[in-house]
C-alpha positions in Angstrom: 126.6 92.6 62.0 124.3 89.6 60.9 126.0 87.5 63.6 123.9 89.6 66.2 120.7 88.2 64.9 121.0 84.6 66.4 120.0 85.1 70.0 116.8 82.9 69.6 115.0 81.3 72.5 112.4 79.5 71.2 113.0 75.5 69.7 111.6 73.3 68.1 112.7 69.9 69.6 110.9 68.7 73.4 113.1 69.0 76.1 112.8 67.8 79.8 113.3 71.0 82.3 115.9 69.8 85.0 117.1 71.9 88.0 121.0 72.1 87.5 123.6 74.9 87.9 124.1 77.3 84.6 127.7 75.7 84.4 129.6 73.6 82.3 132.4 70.9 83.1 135.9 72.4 83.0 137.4 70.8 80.0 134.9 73.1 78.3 135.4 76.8 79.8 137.1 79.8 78.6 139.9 81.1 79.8 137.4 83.5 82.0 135.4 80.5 83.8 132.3 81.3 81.6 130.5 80.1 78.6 129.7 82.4 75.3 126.1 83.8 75.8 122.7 81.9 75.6 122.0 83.0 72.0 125.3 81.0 70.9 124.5 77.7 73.0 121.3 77.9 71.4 122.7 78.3 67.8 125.3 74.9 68.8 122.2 73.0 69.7 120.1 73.5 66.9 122.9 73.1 64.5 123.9 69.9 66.6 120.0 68.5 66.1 119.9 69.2 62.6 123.9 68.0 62.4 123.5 71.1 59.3 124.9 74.4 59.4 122.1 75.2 56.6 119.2 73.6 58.0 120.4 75.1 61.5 120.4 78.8 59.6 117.2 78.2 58.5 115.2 77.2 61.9 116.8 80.0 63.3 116.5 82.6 60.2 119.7 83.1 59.3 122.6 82.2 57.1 124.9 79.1 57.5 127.9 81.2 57.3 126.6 83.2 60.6 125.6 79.8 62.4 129.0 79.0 61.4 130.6 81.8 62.7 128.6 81.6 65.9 130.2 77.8 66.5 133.6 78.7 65.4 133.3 81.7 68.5 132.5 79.3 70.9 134.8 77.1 70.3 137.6 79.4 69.9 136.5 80.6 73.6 135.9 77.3 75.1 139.2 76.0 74.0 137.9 72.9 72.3 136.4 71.9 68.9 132.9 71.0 69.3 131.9 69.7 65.6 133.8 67.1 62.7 133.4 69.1 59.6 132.6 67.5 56.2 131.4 68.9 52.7 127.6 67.3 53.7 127.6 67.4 57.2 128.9 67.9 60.7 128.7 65.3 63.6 129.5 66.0 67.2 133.1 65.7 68.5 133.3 63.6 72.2 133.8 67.1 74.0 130.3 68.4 71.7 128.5 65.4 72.4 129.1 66.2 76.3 128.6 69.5 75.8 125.6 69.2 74.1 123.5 67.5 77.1 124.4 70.6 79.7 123.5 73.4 76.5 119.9 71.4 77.0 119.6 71.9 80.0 121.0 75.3 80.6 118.4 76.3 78.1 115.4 74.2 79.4 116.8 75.8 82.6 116.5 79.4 81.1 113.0 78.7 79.6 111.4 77.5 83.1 112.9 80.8 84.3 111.6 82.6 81.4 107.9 81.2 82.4 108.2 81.6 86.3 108.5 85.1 85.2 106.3 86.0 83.0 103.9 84.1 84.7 104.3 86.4 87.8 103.9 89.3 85.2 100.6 88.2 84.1 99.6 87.3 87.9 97.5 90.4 89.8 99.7 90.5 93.2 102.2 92.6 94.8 102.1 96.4 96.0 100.8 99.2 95.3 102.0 102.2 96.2 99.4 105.3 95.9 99.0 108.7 96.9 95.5 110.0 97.3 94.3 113.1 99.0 92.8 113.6 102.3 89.3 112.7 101.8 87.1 109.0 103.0 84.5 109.4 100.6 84.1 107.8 97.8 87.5 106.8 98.4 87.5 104.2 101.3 84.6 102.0 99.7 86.2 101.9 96.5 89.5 100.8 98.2 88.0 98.1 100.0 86.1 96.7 97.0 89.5 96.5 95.4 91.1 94.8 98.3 88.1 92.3 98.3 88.3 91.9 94.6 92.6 91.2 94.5 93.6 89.9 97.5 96.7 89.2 96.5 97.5 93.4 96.1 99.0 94.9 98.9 97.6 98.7 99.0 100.5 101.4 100.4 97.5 104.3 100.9 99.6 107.7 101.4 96.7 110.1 102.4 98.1 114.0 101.7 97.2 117.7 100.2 101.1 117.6 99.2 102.0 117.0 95.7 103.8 114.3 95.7 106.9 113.6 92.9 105.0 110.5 91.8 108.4 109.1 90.5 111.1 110.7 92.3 109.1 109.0 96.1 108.5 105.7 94.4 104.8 105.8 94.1 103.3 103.7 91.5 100.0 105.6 90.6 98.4 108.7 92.4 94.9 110.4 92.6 94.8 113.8 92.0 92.7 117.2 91.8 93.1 119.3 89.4 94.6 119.5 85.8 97.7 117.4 85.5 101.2 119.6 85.0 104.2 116.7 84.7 104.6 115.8 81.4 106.3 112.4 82.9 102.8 110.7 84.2 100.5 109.4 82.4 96.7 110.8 83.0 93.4 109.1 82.9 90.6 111.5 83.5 87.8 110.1 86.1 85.9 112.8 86.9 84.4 115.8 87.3 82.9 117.5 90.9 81.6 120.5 92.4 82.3 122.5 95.5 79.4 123.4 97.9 78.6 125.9 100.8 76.3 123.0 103.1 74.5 124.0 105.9 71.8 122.0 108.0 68.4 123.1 107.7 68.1 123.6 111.4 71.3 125.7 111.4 69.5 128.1 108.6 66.4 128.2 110.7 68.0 129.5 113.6 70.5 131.9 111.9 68.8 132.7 108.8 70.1 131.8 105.2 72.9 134.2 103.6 71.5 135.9 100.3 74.7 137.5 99.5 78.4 136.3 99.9 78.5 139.8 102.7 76.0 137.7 104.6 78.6 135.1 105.5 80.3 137.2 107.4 77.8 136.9 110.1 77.6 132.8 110.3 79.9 130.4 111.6 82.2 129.2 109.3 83.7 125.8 109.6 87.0 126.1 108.0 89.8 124.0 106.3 93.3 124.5 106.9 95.8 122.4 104.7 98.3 120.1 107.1 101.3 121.1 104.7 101.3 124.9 104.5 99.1 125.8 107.7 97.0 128.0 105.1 93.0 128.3 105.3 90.9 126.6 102.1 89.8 130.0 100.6 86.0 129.9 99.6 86.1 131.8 96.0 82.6 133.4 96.3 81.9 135.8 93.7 80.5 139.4 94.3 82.1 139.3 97.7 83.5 142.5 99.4 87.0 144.1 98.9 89.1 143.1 102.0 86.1 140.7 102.6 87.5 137.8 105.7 85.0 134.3 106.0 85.0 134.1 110.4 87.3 131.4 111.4 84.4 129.5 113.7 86.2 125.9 113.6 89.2 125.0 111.7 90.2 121.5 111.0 91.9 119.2 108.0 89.6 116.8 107.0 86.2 116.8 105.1 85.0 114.4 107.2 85.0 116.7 110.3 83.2 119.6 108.5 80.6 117.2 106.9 79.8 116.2 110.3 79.5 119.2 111.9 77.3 121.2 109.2 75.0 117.7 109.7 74.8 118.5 113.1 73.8 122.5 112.6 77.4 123.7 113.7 77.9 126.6 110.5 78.0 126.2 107.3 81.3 124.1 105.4 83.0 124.4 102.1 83.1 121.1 100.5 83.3 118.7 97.9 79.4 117.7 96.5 80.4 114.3 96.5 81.4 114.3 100.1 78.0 115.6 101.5 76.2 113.3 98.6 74.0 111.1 101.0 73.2 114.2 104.0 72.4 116.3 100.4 70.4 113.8 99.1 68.1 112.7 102.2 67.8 116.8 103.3 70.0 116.7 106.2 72.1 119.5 104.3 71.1 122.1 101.8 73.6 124.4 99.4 73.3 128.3 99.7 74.8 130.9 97.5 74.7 128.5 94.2 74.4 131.6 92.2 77.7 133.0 93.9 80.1 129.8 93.4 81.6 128.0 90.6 84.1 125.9 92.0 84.4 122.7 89.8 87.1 120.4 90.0 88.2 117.5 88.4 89.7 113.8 89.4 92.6 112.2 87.4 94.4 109.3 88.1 98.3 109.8 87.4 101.4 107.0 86.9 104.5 107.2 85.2 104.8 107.3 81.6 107.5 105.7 79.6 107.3 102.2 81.3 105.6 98.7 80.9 102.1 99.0 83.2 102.1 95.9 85.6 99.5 93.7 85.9 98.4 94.7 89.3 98.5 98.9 87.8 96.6 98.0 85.1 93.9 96.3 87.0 93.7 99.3 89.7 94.1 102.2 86.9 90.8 100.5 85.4 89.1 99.9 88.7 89.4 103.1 89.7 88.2 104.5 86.6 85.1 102.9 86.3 84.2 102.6 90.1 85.5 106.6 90.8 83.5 107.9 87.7 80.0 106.4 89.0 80.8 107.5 92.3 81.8 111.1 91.3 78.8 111.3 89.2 76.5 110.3 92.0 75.9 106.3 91.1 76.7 103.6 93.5 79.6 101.6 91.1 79.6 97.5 90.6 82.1 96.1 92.7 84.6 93.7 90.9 87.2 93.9 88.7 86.7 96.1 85.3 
């Protein structure tokens, strides 16, 4: 119906915002105790200003006979006539005239409301609530850049190997390995790393470097088991022996502890390059068996699809992107907001 297209917000004429209840006096209330909606107060005061069903129709877009219609609803409801109709114009009865001055500032009331809000959409601030996986590095820096550079974010971290229902547990974004399966997130690929077999060069003095994946089998191992299923990390080396078993030396379920270890010429670890990056890069760890593993994996950050992205997503989605992908790919990253 062409009635329906009069719910317009915006006016023309200056008005003062006042702080007063959304009510009216009760010579001019329905039989219900409440006014027609805001679209038809607004359509009464612009037709009241321009004291012309036409000229009303045409601020608002839209004919005089559905402006019309619009004032003869709210009247009918209110119980009271609210215009003097003539052939040239209309002019505001008493109970209009009255009327009139609280429609101003229910509206001027509505549009402070309307700011407050959409200010505090465009504002960076509130919480965030992530799930990330159950490694420190890059991770931690990155975090505390972001808390440095938004102060006003609260960060809910959730540090697990489960996969989490990103929507179904309430979390607003989470960072994940591996290809992305829900067709209800949205992904943004960060990206891509390698696993490594790390040893110290010490360690591979004293017990000789493996040459073949059968060679493991007579180091120490320091293993990973994951805290949800109680299942060891498998280490997919190719060319290895039928029925062939890596020696459970250490087990833990962290990187960190591995990484440490290795450094310290414990065994030899399975882990992420980028987690070993520094001890890699200044020769407290070396790789073995390169030829024999391919393990890749890739980084993507996942929120729910469908749905307006908040301020405070938006600027984390993008911080993480650029700050992650230099990390990943063995650069430092620029603190500050992307």
């Amino acid at each position: 119906m062409v009635e329906s297209c009069v719910i317009v917000l915006s006016r023309p004429w200056p008005i003062k915002t006042a702080r007063v209840p959304l009510t009216v006096d009760a010579d001019v209330r329905n039989a219900s105790g409440s006014v027609d909606s805001l679209g038809s107060l607004n359509v009464f005061v612009h037709a009241a200003e321009q004291r012309s069903f036409v000229e009303a129709g045409r601020v608002l877009g839209v004919s005089a006979a559905a402006v019309g219609k619009s004032i003869v609803r709210l009247e009918r409801g209110l119980g009271v006539r609210l215009f003097h109709r003539s052939t040239r114009s209309v002019t505001l009865t008493d109970a209009g005239r009255m009327f009139l001055l609280r429609c101003r500032r229910i509206l001027a009331e509505a549009d402070a409301a309307q700011a407050e809000l959409s200010a505090q959409r465009a504002s960076v601030q509130g919480r965030l609530r992530i799930s990330l996986p159950l490694v420190s590095e890059p991770l931690l820096p990155m975090l505390a850049d972001f808390m440095a550079a938004y102060p006003d974010v609260v960060l809910d971290l959730d540090f697990t190997d489960r996969v989490v229902d990103v929507i179904e547990e309430g979390f607003d974004a989470v960072l994940r390995v591996g290809e992305p399966s829900d067709s209800r997130l949205a992904a943004r690929y960060i990206g891509r790393f390698q696993r490594r077999l790390v040893a110290s060069p010490d360690y591979l003095r004293a017990r000789g470097t493996p040459q073949t994946p059968a060679d493991i089998a007579g180091h120490v191992c320091l293993q990973y088991r994951y805290p949800s299923t109680g299942r060891l990390e498998t280490w997919p080396l190719r060319d290895a022996p039928e029925q062939f078993r890596i020696p459970e030396s250490m087990v833990c379920n962290n990187v960190e502890t591995r990484v440490c270890f290795a450094i310290r010429g414990r065994g030899i670890a399975y882990v992420p390059d980028y987690s070993a990056r520094a001890a890699l890069q200044d020769g407290r760890l070396v790789t073995v068996l390169d030829a024999h593993l391919d393990a890749a994996g890739n980084f993507h950050l996942l929120w729910p699809s469908g749905r307006h992205v908040l301020p405070k997503l938006r600027v984390f989605i993008d911080f993480v992107s650029t700050r992650l992908m230099d990390m990943v790919a063995g650069g430092t990253g620029t603190p500050g907001p992307a």
